[in-house]
C-alpha positions in Angstrom: 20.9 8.1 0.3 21.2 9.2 4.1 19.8 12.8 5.3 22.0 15.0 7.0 21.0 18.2 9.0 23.7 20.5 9.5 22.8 22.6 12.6 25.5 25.8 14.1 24.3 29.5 14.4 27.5 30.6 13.2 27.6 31.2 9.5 30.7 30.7 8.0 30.8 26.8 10.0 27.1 26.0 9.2 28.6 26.8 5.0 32.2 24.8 5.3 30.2 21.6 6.7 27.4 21.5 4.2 29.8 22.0 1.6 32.1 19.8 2.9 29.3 17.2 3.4 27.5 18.1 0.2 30.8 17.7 -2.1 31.1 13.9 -1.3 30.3 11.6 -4.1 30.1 8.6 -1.8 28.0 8.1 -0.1 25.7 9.8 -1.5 23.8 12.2 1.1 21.1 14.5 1.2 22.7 17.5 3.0 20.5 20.2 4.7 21.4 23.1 6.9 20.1 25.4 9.9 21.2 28.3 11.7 19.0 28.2 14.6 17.6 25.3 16.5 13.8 26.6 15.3 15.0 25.9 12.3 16.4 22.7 13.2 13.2 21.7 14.5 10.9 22.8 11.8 13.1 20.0 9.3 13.2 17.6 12.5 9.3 17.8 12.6 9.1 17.8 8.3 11.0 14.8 7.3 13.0 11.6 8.9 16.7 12.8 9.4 19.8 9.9 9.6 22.9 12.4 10.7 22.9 15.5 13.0 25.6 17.4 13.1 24.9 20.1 15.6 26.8 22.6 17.3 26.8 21.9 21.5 26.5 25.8 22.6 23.8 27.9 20.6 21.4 30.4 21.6 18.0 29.4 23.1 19.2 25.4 23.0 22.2 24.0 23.1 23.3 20.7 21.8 22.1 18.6 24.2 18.8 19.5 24.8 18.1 19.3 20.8 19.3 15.9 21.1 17.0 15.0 23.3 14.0 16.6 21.0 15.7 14.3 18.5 15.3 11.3 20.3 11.9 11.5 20.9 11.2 12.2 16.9 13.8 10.4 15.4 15.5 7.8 17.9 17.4 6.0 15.3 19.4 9.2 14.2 22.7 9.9 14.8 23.9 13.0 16.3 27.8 14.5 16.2 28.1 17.2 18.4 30.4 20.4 17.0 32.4 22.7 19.6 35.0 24.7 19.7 34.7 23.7 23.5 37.6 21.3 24.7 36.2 21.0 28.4 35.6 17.3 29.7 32.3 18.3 30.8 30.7 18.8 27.3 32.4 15.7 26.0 31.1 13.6 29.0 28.0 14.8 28.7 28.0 14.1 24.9 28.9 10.5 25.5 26.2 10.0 28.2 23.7 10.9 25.7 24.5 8.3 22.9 26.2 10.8 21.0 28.2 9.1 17.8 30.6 11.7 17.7 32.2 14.6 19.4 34.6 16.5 17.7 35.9 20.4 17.9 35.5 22.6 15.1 39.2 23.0 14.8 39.8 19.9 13.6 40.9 19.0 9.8 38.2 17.9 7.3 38.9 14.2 7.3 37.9 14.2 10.8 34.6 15.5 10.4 33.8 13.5 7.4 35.3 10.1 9.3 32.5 11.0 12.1 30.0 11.4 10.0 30.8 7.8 7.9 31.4 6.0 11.0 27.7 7.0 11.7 26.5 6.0 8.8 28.3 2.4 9.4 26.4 2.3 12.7 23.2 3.1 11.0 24.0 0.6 8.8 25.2 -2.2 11.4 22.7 -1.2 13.9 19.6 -3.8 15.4 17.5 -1.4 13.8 16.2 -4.3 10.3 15.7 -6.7 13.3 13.7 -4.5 15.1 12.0 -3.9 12.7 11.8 -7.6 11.6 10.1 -8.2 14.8 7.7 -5.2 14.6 6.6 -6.3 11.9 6.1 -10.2 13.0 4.0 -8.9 16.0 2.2 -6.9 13.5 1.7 -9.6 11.0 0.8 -11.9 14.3 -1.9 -9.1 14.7 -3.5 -9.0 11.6 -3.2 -13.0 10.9 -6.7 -13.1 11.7 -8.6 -10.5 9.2 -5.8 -11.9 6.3 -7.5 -15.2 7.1 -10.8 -14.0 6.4 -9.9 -12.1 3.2 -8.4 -15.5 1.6 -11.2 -17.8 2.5 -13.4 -15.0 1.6 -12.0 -14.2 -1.9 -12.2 -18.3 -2.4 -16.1 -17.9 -1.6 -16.0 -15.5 -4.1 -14.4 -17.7 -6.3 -10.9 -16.1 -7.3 -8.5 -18.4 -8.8 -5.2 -19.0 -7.5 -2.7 -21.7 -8.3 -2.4 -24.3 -5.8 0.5 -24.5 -4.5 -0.2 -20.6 -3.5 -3.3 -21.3 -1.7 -0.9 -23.7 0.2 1.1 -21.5 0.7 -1.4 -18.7 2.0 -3.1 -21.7 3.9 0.4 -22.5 5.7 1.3 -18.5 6.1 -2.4 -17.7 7.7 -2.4 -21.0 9.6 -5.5 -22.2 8.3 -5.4 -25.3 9.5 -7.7 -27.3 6.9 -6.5 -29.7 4.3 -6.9 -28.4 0.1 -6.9 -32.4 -0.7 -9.3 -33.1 1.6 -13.1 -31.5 0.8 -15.1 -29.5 3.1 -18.4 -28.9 4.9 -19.9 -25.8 4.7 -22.4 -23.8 7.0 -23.0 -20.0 6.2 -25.3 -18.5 9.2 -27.2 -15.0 9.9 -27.5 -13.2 12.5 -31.3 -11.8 12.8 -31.7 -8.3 13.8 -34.6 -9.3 15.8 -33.5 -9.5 19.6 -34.7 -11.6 21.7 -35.5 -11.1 26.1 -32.8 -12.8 28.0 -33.8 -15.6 30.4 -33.9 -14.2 33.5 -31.1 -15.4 35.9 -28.8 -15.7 32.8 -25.3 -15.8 33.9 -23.8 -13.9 30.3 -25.6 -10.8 30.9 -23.4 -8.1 29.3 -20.9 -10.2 27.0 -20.2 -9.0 23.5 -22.7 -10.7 21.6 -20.4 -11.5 18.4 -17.4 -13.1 19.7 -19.9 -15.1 22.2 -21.9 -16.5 18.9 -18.8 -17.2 17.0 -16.9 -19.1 19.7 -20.0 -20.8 20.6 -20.8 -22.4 17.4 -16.9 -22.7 16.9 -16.6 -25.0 19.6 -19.5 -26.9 19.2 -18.5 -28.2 15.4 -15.0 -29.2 17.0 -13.9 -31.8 18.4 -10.5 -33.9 18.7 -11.8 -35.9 14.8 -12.4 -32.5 12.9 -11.4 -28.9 12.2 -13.0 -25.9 12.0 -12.8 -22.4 10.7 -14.7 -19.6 10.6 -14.7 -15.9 8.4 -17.0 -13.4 7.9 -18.4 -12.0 4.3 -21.4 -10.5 3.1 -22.3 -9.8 6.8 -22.6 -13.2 7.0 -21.0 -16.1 9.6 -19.2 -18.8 8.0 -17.7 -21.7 8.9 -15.9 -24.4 6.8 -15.1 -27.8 8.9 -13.9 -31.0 7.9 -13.6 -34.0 9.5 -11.2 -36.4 9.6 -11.1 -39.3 6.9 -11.6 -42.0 9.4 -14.6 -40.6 10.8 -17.7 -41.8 8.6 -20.9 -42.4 9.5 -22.2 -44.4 6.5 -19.5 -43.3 4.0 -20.7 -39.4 4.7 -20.1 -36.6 7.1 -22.4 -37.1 10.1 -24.3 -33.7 8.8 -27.3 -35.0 11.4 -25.1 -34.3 14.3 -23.8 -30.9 13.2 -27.7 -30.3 13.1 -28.0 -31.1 16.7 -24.6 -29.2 17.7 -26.3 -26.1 16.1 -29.7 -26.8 17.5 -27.8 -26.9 20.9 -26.2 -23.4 20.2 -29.3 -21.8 18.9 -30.6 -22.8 22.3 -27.4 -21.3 23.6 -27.6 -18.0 21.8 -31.0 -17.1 22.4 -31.5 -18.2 26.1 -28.1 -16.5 27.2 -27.8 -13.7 24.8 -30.9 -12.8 23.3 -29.8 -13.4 20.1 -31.8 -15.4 17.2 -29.5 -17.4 14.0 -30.5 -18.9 11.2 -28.1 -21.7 9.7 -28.1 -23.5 6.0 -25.3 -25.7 5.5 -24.3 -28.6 3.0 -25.5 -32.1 3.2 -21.9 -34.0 3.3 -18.7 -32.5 1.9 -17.8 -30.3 -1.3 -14.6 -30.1 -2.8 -12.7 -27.0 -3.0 -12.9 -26.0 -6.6 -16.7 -25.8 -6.1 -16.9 -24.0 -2.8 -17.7 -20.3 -4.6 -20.8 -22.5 -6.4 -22.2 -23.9 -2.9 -21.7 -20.8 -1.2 -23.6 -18.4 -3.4 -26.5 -21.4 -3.4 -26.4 -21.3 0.5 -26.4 -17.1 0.8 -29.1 -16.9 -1.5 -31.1 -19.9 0.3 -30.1 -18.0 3.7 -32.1 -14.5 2.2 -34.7 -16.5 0.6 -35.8 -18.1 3.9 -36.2 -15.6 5.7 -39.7 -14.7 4.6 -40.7 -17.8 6.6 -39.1 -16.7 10.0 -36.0 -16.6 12.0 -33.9 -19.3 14.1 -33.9 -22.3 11.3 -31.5 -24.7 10.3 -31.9 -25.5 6.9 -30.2 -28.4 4.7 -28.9 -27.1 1.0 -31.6 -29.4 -0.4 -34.6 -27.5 1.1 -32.9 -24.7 -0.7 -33.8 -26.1 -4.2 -37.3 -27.4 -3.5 -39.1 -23.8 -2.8 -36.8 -22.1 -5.6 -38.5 -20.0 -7.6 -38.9 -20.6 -11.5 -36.9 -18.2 -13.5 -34.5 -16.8 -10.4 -32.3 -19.6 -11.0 -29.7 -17.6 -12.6 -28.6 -15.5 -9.3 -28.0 -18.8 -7.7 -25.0 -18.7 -10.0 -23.7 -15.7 -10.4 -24.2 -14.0 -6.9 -21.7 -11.3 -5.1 -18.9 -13.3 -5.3 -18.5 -13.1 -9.1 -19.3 -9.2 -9.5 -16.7 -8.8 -6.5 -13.7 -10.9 -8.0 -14.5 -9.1 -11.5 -14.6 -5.8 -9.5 -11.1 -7.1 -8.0 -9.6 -7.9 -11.2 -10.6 -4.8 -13.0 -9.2 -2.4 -10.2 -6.1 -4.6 -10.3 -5.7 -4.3 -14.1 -5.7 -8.5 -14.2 -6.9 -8.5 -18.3 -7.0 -12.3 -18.8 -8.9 -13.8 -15.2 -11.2 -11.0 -15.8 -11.6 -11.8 -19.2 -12.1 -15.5 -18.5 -15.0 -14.6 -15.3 -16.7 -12.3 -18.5 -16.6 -15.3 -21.1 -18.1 -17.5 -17.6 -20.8 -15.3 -17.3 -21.5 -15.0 -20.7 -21.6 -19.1 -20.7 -23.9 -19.1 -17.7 -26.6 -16.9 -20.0 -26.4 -18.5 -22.8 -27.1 -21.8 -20.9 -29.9 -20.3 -19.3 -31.4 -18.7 -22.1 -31.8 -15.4 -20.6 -33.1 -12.2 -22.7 -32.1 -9.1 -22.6 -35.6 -7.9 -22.2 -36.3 -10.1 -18.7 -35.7 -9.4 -15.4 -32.7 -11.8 -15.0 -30.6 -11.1 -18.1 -31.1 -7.1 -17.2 -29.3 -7.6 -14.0 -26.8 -9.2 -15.2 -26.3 -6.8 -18.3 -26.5 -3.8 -15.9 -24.1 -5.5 -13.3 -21.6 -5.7 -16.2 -22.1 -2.3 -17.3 -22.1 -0.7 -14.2 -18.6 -2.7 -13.3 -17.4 -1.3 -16.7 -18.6 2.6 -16.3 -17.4 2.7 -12.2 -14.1 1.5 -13.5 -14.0 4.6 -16.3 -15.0 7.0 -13.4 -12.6 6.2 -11.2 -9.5 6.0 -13.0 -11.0 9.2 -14.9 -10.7 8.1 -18.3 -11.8 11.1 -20.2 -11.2 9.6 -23.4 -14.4 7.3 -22.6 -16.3 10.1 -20.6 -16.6 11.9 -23.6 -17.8 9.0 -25.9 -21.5 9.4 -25.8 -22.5 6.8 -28.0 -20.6 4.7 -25.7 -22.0 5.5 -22.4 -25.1 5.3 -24.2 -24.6 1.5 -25.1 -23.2 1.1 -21.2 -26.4 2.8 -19.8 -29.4 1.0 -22.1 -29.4 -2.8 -22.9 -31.9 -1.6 -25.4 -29.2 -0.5 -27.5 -28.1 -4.2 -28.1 -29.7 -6.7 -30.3 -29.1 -9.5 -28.7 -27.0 -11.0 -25.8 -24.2 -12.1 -28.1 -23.7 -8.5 -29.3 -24.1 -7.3 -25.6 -21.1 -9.4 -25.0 -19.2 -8.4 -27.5 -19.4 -4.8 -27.1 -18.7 -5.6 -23.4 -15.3 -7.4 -23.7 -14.8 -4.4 -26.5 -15.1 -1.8 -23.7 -13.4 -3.9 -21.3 -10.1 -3.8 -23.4 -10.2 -0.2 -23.9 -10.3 0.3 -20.3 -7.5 -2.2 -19.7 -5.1 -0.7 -22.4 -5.5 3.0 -21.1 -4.5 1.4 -17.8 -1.2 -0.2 -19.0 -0.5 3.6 -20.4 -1.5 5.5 -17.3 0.9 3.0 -15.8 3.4 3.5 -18.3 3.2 7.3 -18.2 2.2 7.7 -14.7 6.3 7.6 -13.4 7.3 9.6 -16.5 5.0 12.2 -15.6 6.5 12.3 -11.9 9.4 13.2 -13.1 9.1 14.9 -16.0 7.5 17.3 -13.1 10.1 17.0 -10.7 12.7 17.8 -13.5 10.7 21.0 -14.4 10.3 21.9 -10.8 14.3 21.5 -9.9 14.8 24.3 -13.3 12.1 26.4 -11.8 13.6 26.8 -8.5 17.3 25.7 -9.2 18.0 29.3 -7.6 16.3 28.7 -4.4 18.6 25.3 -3.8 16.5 23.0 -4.0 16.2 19.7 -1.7 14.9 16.7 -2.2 12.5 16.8 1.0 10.7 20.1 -1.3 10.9 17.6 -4.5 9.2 14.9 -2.9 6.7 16.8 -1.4 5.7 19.0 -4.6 4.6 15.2 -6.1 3.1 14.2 -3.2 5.4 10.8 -2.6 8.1 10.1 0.1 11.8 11.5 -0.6 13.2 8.1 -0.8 10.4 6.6 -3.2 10.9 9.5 -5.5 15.1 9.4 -5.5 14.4 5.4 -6.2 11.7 6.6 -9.2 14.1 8.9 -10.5 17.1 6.7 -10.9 14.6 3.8 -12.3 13.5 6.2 -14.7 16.3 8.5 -16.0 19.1 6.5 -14.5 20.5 9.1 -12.7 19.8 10.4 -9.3 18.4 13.4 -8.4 21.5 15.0 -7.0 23.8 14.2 -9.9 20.7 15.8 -12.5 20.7 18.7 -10.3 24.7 19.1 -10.6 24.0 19.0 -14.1 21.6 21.5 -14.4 23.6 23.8 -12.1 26.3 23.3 -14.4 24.6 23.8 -17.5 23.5 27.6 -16.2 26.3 28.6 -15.3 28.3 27.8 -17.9 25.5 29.7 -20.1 26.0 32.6 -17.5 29.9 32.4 -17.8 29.0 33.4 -21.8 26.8 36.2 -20.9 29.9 37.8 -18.9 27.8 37.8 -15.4 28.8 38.1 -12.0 30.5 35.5 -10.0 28.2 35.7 -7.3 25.2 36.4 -9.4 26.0 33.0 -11.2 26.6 31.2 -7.7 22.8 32.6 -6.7 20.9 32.0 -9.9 21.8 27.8 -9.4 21.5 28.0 -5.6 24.9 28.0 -4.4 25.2 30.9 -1.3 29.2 30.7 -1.4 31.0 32.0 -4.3 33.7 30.0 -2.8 31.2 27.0 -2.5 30.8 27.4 -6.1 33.8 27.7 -7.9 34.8 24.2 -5.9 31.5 22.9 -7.2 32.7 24.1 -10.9 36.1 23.2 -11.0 34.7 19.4 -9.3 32.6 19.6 -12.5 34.6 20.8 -15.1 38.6 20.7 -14.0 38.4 24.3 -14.1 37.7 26.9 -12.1 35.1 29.6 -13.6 37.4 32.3 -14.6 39.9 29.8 -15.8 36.7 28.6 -18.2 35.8 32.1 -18.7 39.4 33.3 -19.3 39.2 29.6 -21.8 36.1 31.1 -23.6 37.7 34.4 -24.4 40.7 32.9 -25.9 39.1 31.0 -27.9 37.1 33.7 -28.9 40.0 35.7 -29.7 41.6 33.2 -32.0 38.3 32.9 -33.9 38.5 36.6 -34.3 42.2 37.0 -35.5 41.4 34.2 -38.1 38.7 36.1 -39.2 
């Protein structure tokens, strides 16, 4: 559907041309009309218009100075200029301004409607999808980076996605590491403690971030090994692997990625006042259990800093000060509660289902009560997952169940783990199936309200611009919805409904123009085309029809 502005300050023109334009079937347009240029500015600055048809000569602004404001809000649209002018001048001056048409308002009807579908063939034939192709390549260029770090991220988190997707996110986001091949990991901190620079340094005022990342960036790289780095949980990450050949001992040479971090602590705080802290693996670790090593190496990263800043830790000094009990947040750390929070706010039923029945594994392996610490946490994580969820999507049917909210809010109210868990996955299917209906209703609803807002004001003349914007959407999203859902557009329900009142008006005996106002047609003339395009008839050849008929019910009466 293409928008068209109609724009003269002469009446009887600005009526044939949107009736004109507004009677063709195809293409289908959305046809819109002003009488001044105010006017024509106030739908210029309200909505994205395709076609102006404007009149060269009006008061306050002619034609060519509108174009101009047109070009700076729309520059793809396509402007006809209308004059009953036939001077070289205008139509020079037309021409020089990229006009697609100039044409006199003398001419036939074909003429005006071959301008205005020659536009839309330029519209439609125009660099505009490659320019916007490219756009959106320099974009995507741009934001490469931070769609990097929300895939490696979500994989520390430990989502599950098929292989040959991560492949293909790997080879989209240019990560240049190999999914066959394992990985080391190093997760790092930066301590809020500052530290005096040494005097004489020669990186005095550098941004301190991008200076830590790069540095420790280049020092795990070299010609034999990759290296990549993201950020989560306001931590510094970096995942390198080395090439195959390159063994010391048939394992990654972890002792000298110790002493290339050793040198960049150095670095870090002698030139930039700034203190890390470092745990990384000993060797490699394969991909499926990166989301595993990472939540051991965060929680090592927090545990350690009771003992002081600027270490470089080993993942087996992790284990030997854990304590006793505490074990069970070594396994299920942020990155499960955030890809359950993920799945749940996407409506994904079965991985979150599966990450439930994982964590349900995990604490009946570890033999967790309901009544310590450890299996609280975990209770009221789930619960507070499940009741944020119920919130936010306003689910009143669940609001309003006390007893249930009740058993969210008190793990007393369970008698053991396995009936936690139950109830749990109970709750969590509830939530999931009133989401496939709010989905299901959500578009009938649209338009359900669109179609009751088009009978409300069907005398007003409604446009499609005022439809989309009583829902709240864009006007080509909602003509899409509309079709999808009543497979019809909007402009050939609206006919209907016109038609449909005034044919029930024609009964009651009313005015012509009465009947042409109450469905929003200004011209009487405007509508009895609009009727007899409808119906084959003209509305006093139906009316004159009705009473007929009418008559010979009577006389056989």
């Amino acid at each position: 559907m293409y928008r068209v502005l109609i724009v003269d300050d002469e009446r009887h023109v600005l009526d044939w041309i949107y009736e004109l334009l507004a009677d063709l079937t195809e293409p289908e347009l959305d046809v819109y009309k002003a009488g001044t240029v105010t006017e024509a500015l106030a739908w210029l600055n309200r909505c994205r218009i395709d076609i102006v048809v404007t009149d060269i000569s009006m008061p306050g602004m002619n034609g060519i100075e509108l174009h101009e404001k047109i070009r700076e809000r729309w520059p793809e649209c396509k402007v006809i200029f209308l004059t009953g002018y036939t001077d070289f001048e205008y139509a020079y001056r037309a021409l020089q301004n990229e006009a697609v048409g100039y044409i006199l308002k003398t001419e036939d009807d074909d003429v005006i409607v071959a301008a205005v579908l020659k536009a839309i063939r330029l519209i439609e034939e125009s660099t505009r999808k490659e320019q916007l192709l490219r756009q959106a390549e320099e974009r995507m260029n741009a934001a490469i980076p931070l769609l990097r770090n929300e895939c490696l991220a979500l994989m520390l988190r430990g989502e599950e996605t098929l292989p040959r997707l991560r492949r293909r996110q790997f080879h989209e986001l240019e990560v240049d590491l190999n999914l066959e091949e394992p990985v080391a990991l190093i997760v790092a901190h930066m301590d809020e403690r500052r530290i005096p620079q040494e005097v004489g340094s020669s990186l005095p005022n550098i941004p301190v971030m991008p200076a830590v990342v790069a540095s420790v960036t280049e020092a795990l790289m070299d010609r034999r090994a990759k290296c990549v780095h993201l950020t989560i949980d306001g931590n510094l990450c970096w995942l390198v692997q080395y090439d195959t050949s390159y063994v010391l001992e048939g394992t990654i040479p972890s002792a000298r990625m110790m002493e290339s971090l050793d040198n960049v602590q150095t670095f870090c705080r002698e030139s930039l006042g700034q203190s890390l802290s470092f745990v990384m693996t000993e060797g490699t670790v394969l991909w499926d259990s990166l989301a595993d090593k990472y939540a051991l190496l965060r929680q090592g990263l927090v545990r350690h800093m009771i003992y002081g800043s600027g270490f470089i830790l080993f993942e087996s000094g992790i284990s030997s000060v854990r304590q006793s009990g505490s074990h069970i947040s070594v396994r299920i750390d942020r990155n499960k509660w955030e890809a359950l929070r993920t799945q749940l706010e996407k409506g994904q039923r079965e991985p979150f289902m599966q990450g439930l029945e994982d964590i349900s594994r995990i604490v009946v392996e570890q033999n967790l009560s309901l009544h310590d610490s450890s299996g609280m946490e975990v209770f009221y994580n789930l619960s507070l997952l499940l009741l944020s969820s119920i919130n936010r999507w306003e689910m009143q049917e669940l609001i309003v169940d006390v007893t249930l909210v009740g058993r969210l809010t008190s793990s007393e109210r369970h008698i053991s783990w396995h009936a936690a868990i139950v109830f749990l996955r109970e709750t969590a299917n509830l939530i999931f199936n009133l989401l496939d209906e709010k989905q299901e209703n959500g578009a009938f609803n649209v338009i359900q309200h669109v179609q009751e807002y088009m009978l409300k004001h069907l005398h007003e003349g409604t446009s499609l611009v005022e439809l989309a914007e009583s829902v709240y959407f864009n006007p080509s999203y909602l003509s899409r919805l509309f079709k999808e859902v009543t497979g019809s557009s909007i402009t050939a329900y609206l006919a209907d409904l016109r038609l449909e009142r005034a044919i029930s008006m024609l009964q009651e005996n009313h005015k012509m123009g009465d009947i042409a106002a109450a469905v929003g047609i200004e011209s009487s003339a405007y509508f009895s085309r609009f009727f007899k395009k409808m119906t084959g008839r003209t509305p006093q050849e139906y009316r004159e029809k009705l009473i007929i008929g009418t008559g010979h019910e009577k006389s056989r009466k």
